[in-house]
C-alpha atoms as one frame of an Amber mdcrd trajectory, in Angstrom:
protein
 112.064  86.552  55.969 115.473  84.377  55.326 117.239  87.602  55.784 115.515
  88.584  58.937 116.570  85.224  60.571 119.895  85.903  59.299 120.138  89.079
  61.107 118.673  87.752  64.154 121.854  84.920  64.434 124.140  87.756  63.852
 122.608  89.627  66.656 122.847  86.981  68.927 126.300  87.586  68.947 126.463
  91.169  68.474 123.847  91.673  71.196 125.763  90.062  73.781 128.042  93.082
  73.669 126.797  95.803  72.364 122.775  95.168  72.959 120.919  98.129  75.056
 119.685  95.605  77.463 123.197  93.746  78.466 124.707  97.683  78.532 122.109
  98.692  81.606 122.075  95.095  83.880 125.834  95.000  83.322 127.514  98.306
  82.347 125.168 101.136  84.007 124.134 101.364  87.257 120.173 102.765  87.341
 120.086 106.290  89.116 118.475 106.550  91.962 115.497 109.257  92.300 118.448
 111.271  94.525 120.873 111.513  90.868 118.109 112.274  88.881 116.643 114.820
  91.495 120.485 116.593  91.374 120.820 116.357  87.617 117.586 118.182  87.256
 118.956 120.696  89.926 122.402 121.340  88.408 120.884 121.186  84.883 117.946
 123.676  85.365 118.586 125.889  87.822 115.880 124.697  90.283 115.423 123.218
  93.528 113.162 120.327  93.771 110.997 120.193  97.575 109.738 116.724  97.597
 107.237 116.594 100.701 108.059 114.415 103.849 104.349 113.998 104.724 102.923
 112.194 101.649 103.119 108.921 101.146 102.868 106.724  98.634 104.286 109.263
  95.925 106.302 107.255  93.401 109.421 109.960  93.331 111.024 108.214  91.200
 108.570 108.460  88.396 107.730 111.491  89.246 111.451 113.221  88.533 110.719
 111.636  85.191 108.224 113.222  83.999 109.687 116.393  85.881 112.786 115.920
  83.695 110.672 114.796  80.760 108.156 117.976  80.845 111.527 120.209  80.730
 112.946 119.102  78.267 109.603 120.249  75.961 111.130 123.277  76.116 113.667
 124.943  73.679 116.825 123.998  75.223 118.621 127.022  77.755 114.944 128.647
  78.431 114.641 127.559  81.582 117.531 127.919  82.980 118.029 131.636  80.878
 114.416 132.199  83.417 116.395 130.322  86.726 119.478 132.436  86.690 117.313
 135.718  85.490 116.068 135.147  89.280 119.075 133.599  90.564 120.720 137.350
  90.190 117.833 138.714  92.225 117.954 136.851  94.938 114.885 134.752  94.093
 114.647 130.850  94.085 112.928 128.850  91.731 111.502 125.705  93.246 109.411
 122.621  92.281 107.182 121.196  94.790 106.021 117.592  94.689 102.757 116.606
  96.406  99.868 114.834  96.055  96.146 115.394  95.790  93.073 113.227  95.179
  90.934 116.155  93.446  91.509 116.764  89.673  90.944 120.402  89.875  94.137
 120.342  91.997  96.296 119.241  88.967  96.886 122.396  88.300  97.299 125.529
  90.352  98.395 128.906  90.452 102.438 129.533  89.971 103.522 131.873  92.622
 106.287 134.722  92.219 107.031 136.642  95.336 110.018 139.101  96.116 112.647
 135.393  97.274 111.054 132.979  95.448 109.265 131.281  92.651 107.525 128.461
  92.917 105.579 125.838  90.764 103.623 122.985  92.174 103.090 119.607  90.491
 100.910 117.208  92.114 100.723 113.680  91.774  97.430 112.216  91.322  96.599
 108.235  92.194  97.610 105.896  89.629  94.425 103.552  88.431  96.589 101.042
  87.547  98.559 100.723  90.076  97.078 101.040  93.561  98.578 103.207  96.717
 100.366 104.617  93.936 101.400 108.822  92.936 102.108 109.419  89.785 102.584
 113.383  88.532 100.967 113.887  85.189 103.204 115.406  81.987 100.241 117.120
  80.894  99.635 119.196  84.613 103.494 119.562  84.545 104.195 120.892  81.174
 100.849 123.317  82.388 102.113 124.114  84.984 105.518 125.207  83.796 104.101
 127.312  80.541 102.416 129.059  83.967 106.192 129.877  85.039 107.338 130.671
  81.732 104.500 133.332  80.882 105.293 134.730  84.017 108.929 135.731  82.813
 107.714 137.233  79.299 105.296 139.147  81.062 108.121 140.479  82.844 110.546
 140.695  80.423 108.594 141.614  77.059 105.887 143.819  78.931 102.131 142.490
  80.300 100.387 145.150  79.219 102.178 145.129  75.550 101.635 141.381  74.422
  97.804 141.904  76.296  97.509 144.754  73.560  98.487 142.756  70.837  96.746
 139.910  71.753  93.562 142.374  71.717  93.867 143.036  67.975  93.651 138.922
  67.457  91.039 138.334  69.578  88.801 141.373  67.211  86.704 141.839  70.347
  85.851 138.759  71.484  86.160 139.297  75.440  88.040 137.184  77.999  85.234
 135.516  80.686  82.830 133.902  78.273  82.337 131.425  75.671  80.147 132.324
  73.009  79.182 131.637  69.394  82.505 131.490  67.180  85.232 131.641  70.038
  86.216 128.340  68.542  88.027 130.192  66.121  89.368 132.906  68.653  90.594
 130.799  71.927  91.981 127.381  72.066  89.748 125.951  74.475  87.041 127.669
  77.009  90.073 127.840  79.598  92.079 130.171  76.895  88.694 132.314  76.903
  88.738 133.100  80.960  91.784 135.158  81.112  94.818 136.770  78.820  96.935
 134.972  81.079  95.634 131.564  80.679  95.417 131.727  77.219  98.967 132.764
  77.107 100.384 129.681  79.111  97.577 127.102  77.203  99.333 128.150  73.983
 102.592 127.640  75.353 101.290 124.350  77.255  99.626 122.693  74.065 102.918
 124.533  71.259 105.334 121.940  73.313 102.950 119.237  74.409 100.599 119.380
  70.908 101.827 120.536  68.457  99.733 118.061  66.353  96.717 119.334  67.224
  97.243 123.049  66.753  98.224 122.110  63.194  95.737 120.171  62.687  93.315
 122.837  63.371  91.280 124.418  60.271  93.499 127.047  58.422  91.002 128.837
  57.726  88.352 128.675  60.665  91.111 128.828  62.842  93.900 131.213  61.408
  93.724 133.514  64.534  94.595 131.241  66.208  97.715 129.981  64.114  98.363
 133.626  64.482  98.791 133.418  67.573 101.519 130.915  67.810 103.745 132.556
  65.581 103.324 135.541  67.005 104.478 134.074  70.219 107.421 132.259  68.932
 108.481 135.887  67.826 107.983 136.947  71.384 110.395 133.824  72.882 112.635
 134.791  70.137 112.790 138.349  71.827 112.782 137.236  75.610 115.737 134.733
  74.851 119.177 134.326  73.806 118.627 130.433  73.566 115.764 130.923  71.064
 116.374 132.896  67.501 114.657 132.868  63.311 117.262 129.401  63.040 114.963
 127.366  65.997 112.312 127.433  63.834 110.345 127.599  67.317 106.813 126.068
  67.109 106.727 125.813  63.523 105.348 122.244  64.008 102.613 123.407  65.596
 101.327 125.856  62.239  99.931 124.182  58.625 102.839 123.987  56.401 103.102
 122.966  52.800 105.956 120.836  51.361 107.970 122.728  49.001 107.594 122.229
  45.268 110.659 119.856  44.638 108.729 117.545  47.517 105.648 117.238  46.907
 105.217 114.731  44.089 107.225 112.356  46.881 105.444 113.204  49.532 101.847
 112.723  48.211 103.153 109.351  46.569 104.528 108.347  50.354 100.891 109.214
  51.953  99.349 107.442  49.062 101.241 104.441  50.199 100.935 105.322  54.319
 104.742 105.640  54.809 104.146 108.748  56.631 102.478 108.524  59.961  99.067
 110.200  60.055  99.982 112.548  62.955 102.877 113.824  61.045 100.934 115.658
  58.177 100.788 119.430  57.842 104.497 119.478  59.050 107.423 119.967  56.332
 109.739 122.903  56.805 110.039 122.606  60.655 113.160 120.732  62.027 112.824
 117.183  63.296 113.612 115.846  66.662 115.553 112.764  67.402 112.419 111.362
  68.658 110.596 111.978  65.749 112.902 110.582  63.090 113.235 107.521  65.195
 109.677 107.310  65.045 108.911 107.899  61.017 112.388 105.756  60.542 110.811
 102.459  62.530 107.092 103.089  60.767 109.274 103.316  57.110 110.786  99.737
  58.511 107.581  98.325  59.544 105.948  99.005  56.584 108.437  97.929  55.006
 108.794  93.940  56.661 105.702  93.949  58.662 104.830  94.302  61.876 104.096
  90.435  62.571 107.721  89.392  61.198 109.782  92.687  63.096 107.754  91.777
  66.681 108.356  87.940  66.103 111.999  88.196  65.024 113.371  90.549  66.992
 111.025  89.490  70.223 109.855  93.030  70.811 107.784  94.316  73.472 104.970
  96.434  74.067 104.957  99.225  76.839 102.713  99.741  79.521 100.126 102.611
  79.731  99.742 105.162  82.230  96.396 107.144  83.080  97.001 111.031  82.592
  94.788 113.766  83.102  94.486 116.934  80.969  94.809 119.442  83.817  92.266
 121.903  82.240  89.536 119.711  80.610  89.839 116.682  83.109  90.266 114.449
  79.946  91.603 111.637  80.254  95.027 110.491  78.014  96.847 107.150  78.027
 100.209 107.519  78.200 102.682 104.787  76.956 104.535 103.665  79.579 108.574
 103.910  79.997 110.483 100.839  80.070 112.767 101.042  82.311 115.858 101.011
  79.785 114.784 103.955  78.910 113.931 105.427  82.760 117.138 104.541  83.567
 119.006 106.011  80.838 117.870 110.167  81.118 114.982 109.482  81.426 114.001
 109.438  77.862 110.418 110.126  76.665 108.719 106.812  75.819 107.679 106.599
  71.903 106.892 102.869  70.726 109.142 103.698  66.990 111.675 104.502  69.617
 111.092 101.618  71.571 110.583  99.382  68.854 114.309 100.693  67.565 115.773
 100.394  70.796 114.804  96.434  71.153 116.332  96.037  67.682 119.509  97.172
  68.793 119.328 100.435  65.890 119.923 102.800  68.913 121.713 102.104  71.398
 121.212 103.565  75.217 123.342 106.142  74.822 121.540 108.082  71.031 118.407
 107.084  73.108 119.033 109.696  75.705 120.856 112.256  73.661 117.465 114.966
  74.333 114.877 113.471  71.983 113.384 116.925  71.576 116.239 118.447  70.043
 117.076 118.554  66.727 118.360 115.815  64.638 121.711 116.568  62.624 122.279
 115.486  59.162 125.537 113.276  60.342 123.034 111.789  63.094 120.618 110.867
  60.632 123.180 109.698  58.405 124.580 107.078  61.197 120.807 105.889  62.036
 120.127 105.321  58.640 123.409 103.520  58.102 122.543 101.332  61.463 119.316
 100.491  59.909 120.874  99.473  56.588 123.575  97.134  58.447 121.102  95.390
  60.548 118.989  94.652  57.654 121.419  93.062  55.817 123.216  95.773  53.651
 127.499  96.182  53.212 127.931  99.698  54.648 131.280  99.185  54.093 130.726
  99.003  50.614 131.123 102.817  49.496 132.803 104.890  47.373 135.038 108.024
  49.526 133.490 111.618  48.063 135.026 114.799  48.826 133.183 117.293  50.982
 135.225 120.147  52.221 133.222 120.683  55.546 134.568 117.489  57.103 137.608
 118.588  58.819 135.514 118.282  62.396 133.820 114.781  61.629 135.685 112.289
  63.217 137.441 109.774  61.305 135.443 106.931  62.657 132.085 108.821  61.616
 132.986 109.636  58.049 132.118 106.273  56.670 128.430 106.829  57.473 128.885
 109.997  55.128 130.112 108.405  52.735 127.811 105.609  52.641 124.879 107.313
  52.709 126.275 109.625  50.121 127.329 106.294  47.734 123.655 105.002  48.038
 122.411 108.128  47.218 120.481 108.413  50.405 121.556 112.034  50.998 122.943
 114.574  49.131 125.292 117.186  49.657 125.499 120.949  48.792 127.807 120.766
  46.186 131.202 120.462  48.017 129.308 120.885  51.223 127.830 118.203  53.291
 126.738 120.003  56.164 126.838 117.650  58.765 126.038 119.554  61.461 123.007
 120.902  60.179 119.338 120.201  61.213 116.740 117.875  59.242 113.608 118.964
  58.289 110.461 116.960  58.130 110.322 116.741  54.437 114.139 116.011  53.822
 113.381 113.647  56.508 110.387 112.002  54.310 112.425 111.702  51.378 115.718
 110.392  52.633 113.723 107.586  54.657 112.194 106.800  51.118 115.728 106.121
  49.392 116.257 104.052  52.624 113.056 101.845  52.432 113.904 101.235  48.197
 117.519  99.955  49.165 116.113  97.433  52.320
């Protein structure tokens, strides 16, 4: 505990300068819903029709989870789709309105000869009254609607129907009867080949957790049927290839041999967050090692001394609405550090992280979806280390002859984490651009929590 008040002095006058909160009330100015409306525009390919007659839509927050629900999506697919159409002379547009019936939150995408267009509307907020809000869960819906439509295009309707005919071992589309469970996703998979096809797409990017956590066995068809259609996206775009490892988060894994001792000891001791097992070989997102990096921290100090030292926060919760089941979801709020700064998705590790001053605003809205890098993880973990007290300047220089592109400031991190033995390189090769996995992710944060 000395050593977290001894960090929390430092910070005092560290914070004053280089703290997230001082950098957005005195070095950024906020965007207003018009910048983030033309970012999404210029970024995506798309032109966002906000309507003049509804009021009490909360624009803001809804180009948020707008921006939010595409960046789900493997980075370039969208806008690979948006200039597709772009050279025939067919707009793609988002339309923002609002409706008071559920059934509303989602409805049907619709591709004519000039345009195509997906609707999002924004439902009232229950906590916060005369108040729109668009849901992520009807928007990422809505777009796997758009997407589908562009594979069935592009890869053939009546192909991927065919193959998706040989999973489904005659169980018909239109009804839901005994064992479909194991067939279909959900009863709204079961009423049509093409809902099925944007559900899987919808709950690959949005839950990946709970397709994984599906039973292997009961359920394989279904598991099938996810890897089958990352193969697809791997056909239909450029953006996408074997090295995305697309959706491999959302299938069982196993850790690999040299792992698993590690790993099991780790779960034994709940250093790995429940909704992170079954995933290994996938990559990890920035979001996600944030989020396993602050639980490894917490565990490691406690939760009472981290919220009392370092003053953090809780977030808010929003009401969302599954757009096909009409469930409801709570939804952690987004401060509005994070609104401000591209509009990053709200996770309390990330949050929690944030406060601390471990990320700063600007590796807070470098895409949390994408992938993390090895020299990423390398400075995070080195961040951690220095505010808890550690000499990262105390290393020894080792030789890796991939380096020449790392700049000189960002080498130290290397060789720090390299000293402490909390990475390893590939012989002479560090590979610092390369992409984390899960389990190197789980065993890396492991050497970090034994040197804290």
């Amino acid at each position: 505990m000395n050593t977290i008040k001894r960090i929390v002095s430092i910070l005092l006058f560290v914070g004053m300068i280089n703290s997230p909160a001082y950098s957005f009330t005195a070095a950024i100015e906020p965007p207003n819903e018009n910048e983030i409306k033309s970012v999404i525009e210029e970024k995506y390919g798309i032109n966002v029709v906000i309507s003049d007659e509804d009021e009490g839509i909360d624009m803001k927050e809804c180009l948020v989870v707008l921006e939010r629900s595409l960046r789900r999506f493997p980075e370039g697919v969208i806008k690979e789709i948006t200039q597709s159409y772009d050279q025939k002379n067919i707009e793609t547009n988002v339309v923002i309105n609002k409706t008071e019936i559920i059934a509303e939150l989602f409805t049907d995408y619709i591709l004519t000869d000039d345009s195509a267009t997906i609707h999002i509307n924004a439902f009232p907020s229950r906590l916060y009254k005369g108040t729109s809000i668009a849901s992520e869960e009807s928007t990422v819906h809505e777009l796997g609607h758009f997407i589908s439509g562009y594979i069935f295009e592009l890869y053939g309707y009546d192909k991927l129907k065919e193959e998706f005919s040989k999973f489904n071992e005659g169980f018909e589309y239109g009804s839901w009867n005994e064992n479909y469970e194991k067939i279909f996703l959900n009863k709204h998979s079961a009423k049509s080949f093409d809902d099925e096809i944007s559900d899987l797409i919808w709950y690959t990017e949005l839950h990946p957790d709970y397709l994984r956590n599906l039973n292997s066995v009961e359920n394989e068809v279904i598991h099938e049927k996810v890897e089958y259609l990352a193969r697809v996206f791997d056909i239909c775009f450029d953006s996408v290839d074997e090295e995305s490892r697309l959706w491999m988060d959302a299938v069982p894994q196993e850790p690999d041999n040299w792992a698993v001792s590690t790993i099991t000891a780790m779960k034994n001791a709940s250093l790995i967050p429940e909704k992170f097992d079954g995933i290994y070989e996938a990559y990890i997102t920035k979001e996600d090692f944030y989020t396993i990096a602050m639980h490894i921290v917490e565990n490691r100090y406690g939760s009472d001394n981290l919220n009392t030292s370092f003053n953090l926060n809780t977030q808010e919760e929003h009401v969302t609405i599954d757009p096909v089941n009409g469930e409801i979801f709570l939804d952690d709020g987004i401060s509005y550090e994070f609104e401000d700064n591209l509009l990053c998705s709200s996770r309390e590790g990330i949050f929690k992280a944030y406060q601390m001053g471990i990320i700063s605003h600007e590796s807070a809205g470098l895409e949390p979806e994408s992938y993390m890098t090895r020299l990423e993880a390398a400075k995070l973990m080195s961040y951690i280390a220095d505010e808890f007290g550690t000499d990262i300047s105390d290393y020894s220089e080792i030789f890796y002859d991939d380096l020449y592109n790392v700049s000189k400031s960002d080498k130290p991190f290397i060789y720090f984490v390299a000293s402490r033995g909390l990475m390893k390189g590939y012989g002479t090769r560090f590979n610092p651009y390369g992409y984390c996995t899960y389990q190197e992710t789980y065993i890396m944060l492991l050497r970090l929590y034994n040197i804290l």
